[in-house]
Structures are given as C-alpha cells and as structure tokens.
N, C-alpha and C positions, 0 to 999 in steps of 0.2 A: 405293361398294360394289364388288366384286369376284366374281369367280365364285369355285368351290369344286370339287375334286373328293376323294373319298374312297374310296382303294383298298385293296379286300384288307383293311377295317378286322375287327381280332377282336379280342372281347369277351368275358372268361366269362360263359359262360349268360345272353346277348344276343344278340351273332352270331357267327356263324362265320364269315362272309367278306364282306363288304359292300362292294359298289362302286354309288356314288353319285356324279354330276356333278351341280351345281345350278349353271343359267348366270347369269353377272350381271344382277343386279334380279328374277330367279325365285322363287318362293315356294314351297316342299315340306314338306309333311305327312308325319309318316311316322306311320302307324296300323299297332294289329293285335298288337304289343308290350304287356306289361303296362307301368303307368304307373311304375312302380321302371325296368323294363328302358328303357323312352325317358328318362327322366332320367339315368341308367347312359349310354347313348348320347351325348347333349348333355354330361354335364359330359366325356365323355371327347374328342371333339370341343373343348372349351374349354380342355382344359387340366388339370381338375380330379380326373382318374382316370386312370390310367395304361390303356395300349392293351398289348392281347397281341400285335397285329403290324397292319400297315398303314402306311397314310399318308394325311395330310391335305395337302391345296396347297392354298392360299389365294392369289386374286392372281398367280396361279406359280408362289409361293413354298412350298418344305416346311413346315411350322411344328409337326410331331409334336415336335419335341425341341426345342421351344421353351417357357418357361414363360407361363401364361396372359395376362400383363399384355402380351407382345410379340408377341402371335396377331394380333392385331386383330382378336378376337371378342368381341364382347359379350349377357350372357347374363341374360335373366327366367325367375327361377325360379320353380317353383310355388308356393313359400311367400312368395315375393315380394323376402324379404330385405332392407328398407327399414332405414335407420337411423333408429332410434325417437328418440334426441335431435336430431336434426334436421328442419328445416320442409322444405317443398314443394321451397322454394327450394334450399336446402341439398343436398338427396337430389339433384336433377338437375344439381347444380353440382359437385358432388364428384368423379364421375369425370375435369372439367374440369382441376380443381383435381391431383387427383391424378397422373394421366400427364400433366399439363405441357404439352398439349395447345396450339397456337399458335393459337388461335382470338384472328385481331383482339380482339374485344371478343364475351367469355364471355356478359356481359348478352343482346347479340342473341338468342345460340343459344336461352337459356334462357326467354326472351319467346317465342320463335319456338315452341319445344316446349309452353308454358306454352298459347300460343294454338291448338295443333292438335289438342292435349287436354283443352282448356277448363278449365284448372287454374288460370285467372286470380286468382280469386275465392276459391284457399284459398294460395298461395302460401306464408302465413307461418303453416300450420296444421301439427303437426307428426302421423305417424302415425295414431296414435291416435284422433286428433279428425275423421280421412276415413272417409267410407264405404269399405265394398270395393270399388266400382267404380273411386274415384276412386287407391285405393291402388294397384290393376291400371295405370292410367293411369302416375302417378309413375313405377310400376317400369320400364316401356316407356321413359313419356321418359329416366328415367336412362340408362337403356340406350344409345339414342339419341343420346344427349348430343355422344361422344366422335368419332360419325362411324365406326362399327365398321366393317370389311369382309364381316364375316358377325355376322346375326342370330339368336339363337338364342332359342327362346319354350318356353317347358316348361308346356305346359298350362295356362296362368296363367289365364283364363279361366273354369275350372271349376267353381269355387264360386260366381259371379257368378248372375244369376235369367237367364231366357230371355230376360228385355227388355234385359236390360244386356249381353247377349254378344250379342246380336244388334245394337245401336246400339256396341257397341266393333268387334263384325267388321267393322261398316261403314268405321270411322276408320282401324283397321290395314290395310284392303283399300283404302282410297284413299291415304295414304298409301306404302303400297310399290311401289302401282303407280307414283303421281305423284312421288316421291323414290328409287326403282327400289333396294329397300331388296334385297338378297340375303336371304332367311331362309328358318330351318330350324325346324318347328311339330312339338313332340310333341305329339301330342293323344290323348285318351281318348274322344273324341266324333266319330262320322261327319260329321256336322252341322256340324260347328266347319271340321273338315279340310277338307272338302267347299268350305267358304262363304270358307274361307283363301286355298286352296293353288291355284297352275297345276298343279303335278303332285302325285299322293299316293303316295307309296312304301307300298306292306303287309308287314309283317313278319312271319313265324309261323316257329315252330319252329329261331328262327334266322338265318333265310335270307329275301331279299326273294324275296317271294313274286310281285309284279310292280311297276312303276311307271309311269305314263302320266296323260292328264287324270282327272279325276274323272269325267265324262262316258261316256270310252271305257271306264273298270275299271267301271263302272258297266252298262253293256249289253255288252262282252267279259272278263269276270272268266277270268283263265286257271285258276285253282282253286277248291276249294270256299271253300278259307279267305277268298278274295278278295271272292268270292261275298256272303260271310254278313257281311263287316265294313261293307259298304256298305250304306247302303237302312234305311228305318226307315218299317215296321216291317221285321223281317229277311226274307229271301228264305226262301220253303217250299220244303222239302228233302225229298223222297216215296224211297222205295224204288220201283227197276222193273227190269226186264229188256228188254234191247233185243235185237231180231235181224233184220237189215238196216234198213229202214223203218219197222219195228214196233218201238213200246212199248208193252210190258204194264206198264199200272200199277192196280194193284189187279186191278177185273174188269172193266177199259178195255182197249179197243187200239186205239192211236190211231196213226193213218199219219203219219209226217214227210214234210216235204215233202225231204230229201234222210235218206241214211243215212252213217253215219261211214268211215271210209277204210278204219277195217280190215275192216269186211264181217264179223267174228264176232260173234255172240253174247257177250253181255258182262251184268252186273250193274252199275247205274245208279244215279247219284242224280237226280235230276231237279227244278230250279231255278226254282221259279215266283213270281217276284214278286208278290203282293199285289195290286199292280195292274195287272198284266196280265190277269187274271178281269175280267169285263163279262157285267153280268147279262142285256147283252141281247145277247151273242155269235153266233156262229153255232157250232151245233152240231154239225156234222160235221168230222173232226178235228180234235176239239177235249176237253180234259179238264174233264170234269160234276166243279164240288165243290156239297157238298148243304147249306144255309148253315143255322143256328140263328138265324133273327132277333131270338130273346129277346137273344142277346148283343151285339146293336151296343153301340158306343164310338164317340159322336157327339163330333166335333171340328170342328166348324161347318163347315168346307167339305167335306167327306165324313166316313165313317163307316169301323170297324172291324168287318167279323163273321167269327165263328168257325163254321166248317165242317168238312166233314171228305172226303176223297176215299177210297173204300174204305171202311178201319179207319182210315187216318192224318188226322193234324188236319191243319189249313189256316186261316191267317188272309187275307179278303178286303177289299181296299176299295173301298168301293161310294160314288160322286162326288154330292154334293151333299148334300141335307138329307131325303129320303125317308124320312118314318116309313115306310112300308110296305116294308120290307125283302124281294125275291122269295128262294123257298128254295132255288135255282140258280143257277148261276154258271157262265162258260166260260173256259177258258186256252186261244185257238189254239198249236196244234202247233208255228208260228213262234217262239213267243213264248219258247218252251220252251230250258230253257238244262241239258246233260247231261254228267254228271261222271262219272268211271271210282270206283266204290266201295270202292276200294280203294288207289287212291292218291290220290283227291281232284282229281285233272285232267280239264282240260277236253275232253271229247271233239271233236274233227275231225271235221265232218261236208263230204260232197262238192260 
C-alpha cells in the first residue's frame, strides 16, 4: 500500500475544495455526504468520473490524468459488481488475470484471500447461489486481489443485518491493520465509520467540515453538522441564550464553569448528548430534563426516554435494566457542548 493525498479536489455539488492526506496503512471514513455524493467522491478518486480540478498523488505519484486501470486503485462498490457467470474463484482471480499482474503463483493469493474470508467452502459457487454476506466478502477479496495502492469501499456493508456488519467490521479491521491496507470508507452509518476508520472526515455543505480520530470528533465536534452525525442516538440540540457564564435555557440558568472568548451575548445552540444526563446527578449547575417514563426503549443494557427541557424535547439514556424509570435527569454544565446559531460553530470558551 501507499499513502494518498488529495488536493484542492472539486466535484459538482459534492465539493468544492477538498484536501485530504491518508497515510500509508490508514483507514478514513468520510461521513455526512449524501450516499450518491460519497460514491460521486470514490469513483472520481478511481477514475471513473471526471474531477472539476484538483489532484490525486498516490504513492508520490500524480494519477488524475491517468485512466483507472493505471491508478492502482481498487474499488467495492455498493452494488458490489460481481460477475454473475463466474464462481468465487473466478471473481477474485480476474483482476489477476486481467492487469497481468506478476504474482509467482496467482493460486497462493487466491487461497490466501479465500482463507481470510472464509470463502473456502463456496469457491466454485457462482453469485447467485451466495448469501449477501458472503457476496460482500468476494467483492473485497477481488478487490484485494491485485495488491491495490489505495483501497476504496463504497458502503458495501449496508444492506448486510447488524450481525453480519458487525463480524465483517471485525475481518476488515484486522486485516488493514495487520496488512497495513491504505483505504478510503464511504459510509452512510456513524457505527460503521466509527468501528472502520483511524480518522473520519465529515462532510456538509460541500466542504470538510473537520477531520481527526473518531473519539476526538466525538467529544470536540468543531460544528453542529459534526456534532449531529456522530453519536446514536443523535446529540440534543436546545435553543438558548448565553451572556458571559450564563445560559438561559428555557426557564434554567445554569452557570458555566468558564465563559466564551468573545464575552457577548450571543444566541446558542446547546449540545447535550443523550448520555451525558444521569438520573442521579448533581443538581446545581446543572440542566433539569423532566423524563416520560411511559416512553422508555429498552435495549438491554440501558434504556431510551423521552423528556423534555422547558417546551423542547430531549431524548435520555438511562444505564442498565431499571423498570422504574426516575422523572428527572441532570446534564452538568461541563458536559455541555455550545454552537453560534447562526453559523453552526463551535463556541470557544476560556
């Protein structure tokens, strides 16, 4: 594999300027894009859609004005793309076969890919006659095949049930670590990207909106947009007004422990995770939501209820198996994450 970097890439109505570096053997998600505009992205990337301006390097090398077969990309599409007259074997030996590829002996590769995605056992099954799980597999390993430079994965995943994307995350997350695969994940799922990627790029409106671990966008989201793609369930989004230390929200005023840099009065959004509320919080700066216990959504290791701060709703999650749901909840003032409502950024506090 190889690194990657992509500058100044423009897309009609995808992006408008994109600069992305992905280091050799790193894994990046890019979320937050509609699942047309990330496929738009990837095949233009591959080859297969012309760039309004930018550049791709691969390796060091330019490869925008190259056509796809001499990129050294290779690319799983979301429909998968499999050739339907041909077996297991056939599908992941073709790219072999095709770019003339100097692999000693092709047999190995294909034993080797056959064994890491447990494809043993249908090798001479042609399309058709595979589950979707295992047709997901094929198209990876084809992919695989040829020893690409850069990996590119188009949500392939998506249709799959939650047990089978969760036992495939496993295989493709130990793999690119332990074969230091370079690849590039469009995804339509926080959960997927999240459980993918070392870094997640977010996309909105265009423009990367931020990029870093999943971890850090996760507790420093620099926007709302960033804010709200991560985290399931989503992040609750309150109306308020700040002025210095103070937020009004609703008919709260809750002291922060610092105030924002600019020192004005400003109109807020205000970012409360789900589970950040703790029914057994401490109460002084801190934000009261009033909980509906008839609404829990019990998911075995905690629960889902719907509350409301003020007039605005609030969804809370409350840990463990408790039928008795209390009608109060608390978000310390730490916890608290505060956007400009008006352009969606993240406020600076001192």
């Amino acid at each position: 594999m190889a690194n990657a970097h992509i500058e100044r890439l423009q897309l009609h109505e995808v992006v408008s300027s994109l600069d992305l570096r992905i280091a050799d053997g790193e894994a990046i998600s890019i979320l937050g894009a509609s699942r047309s505009h990330n496929t738009r992205l990837l095949r233009a990337i591959a080859g297969l859609e012309p760039l309004d301006a930018g550049s791709i390097v691969i390796g060091g090398s330019p490869v925008q004005s190259l056509p796809p077969g001499r990129r050294g990309v290779a690319m799983v599409f979301r429909d998968l793309a499999l050739y339907p007259h041909l077996d297991v074997e056939g599908n992941i030996a073709f790219p072999l076969r095709a770019h003339a590829k100097p692999e000693s002996d092709p047999r190995d590769r294909i034993d080797d890919l056959a064994h890491q995605f447990d494809l043993h056992g249908c090798l001479d099954a042609i399309p058709a006659e595979l589950t979707a799980a295992q047709r997901v597999r094929v198209a990876i390993a084809r992919a695989l095949a040829p020893r690409p430079s850069l990996l590119l994965i188009d949500d392939a995943l998506a249709d799959l049930s939650s047990t089978e994307r969760l036992e495939l995350r496993g295989v493709l997350r130990r793999l690119q670590r332990s074969w230091r695969l370079t690849t590039l994940y469009a995804a339509s799922d926080s959960i997927e990207a999240m459980g993918l990627a070392d870094r997640i790029a977010i996309l909105a409106n265009g423009t990367l909106q931020q990029i870093d671990t999943p971890a850090f966008l996760y507790a420093n989201p620099a926007t709302v947009a960033v804010a709200q793609t991560l985290g399931v369930p989503r992040i609750n989004l309150l109306e308020g007004s700040l002025v210095g230390d103070r937020l009004q929200l609703a008919d709260q005023e809750i002291r922060l422990p610092t105030s924002p840099r600019a020192g004005a009065t400003s109109d807020v959004l205000v970012g409360i995770r789900p589970e950040a509320f703790d029914v057994n919080g401490e109460r002084k700066d801190a934000v009261l939501a009033v909980l509906d216990p008839s609404s829990r959504e019990f998911f075995g290791s905690h629960a889902i209820v719907h509350g409301r701060v003020g007039d605005q709703p609030v969804r809370v999650r409350v840990s463990g198996n408790a039928a008795d749901v209390p009608r109060r909840a608390y978000a310390a003032a730490a916890s608290l994450l505060l956007f400009r409502r008006d352009s969606g950024e993240r406020l600076v506090m001192e």
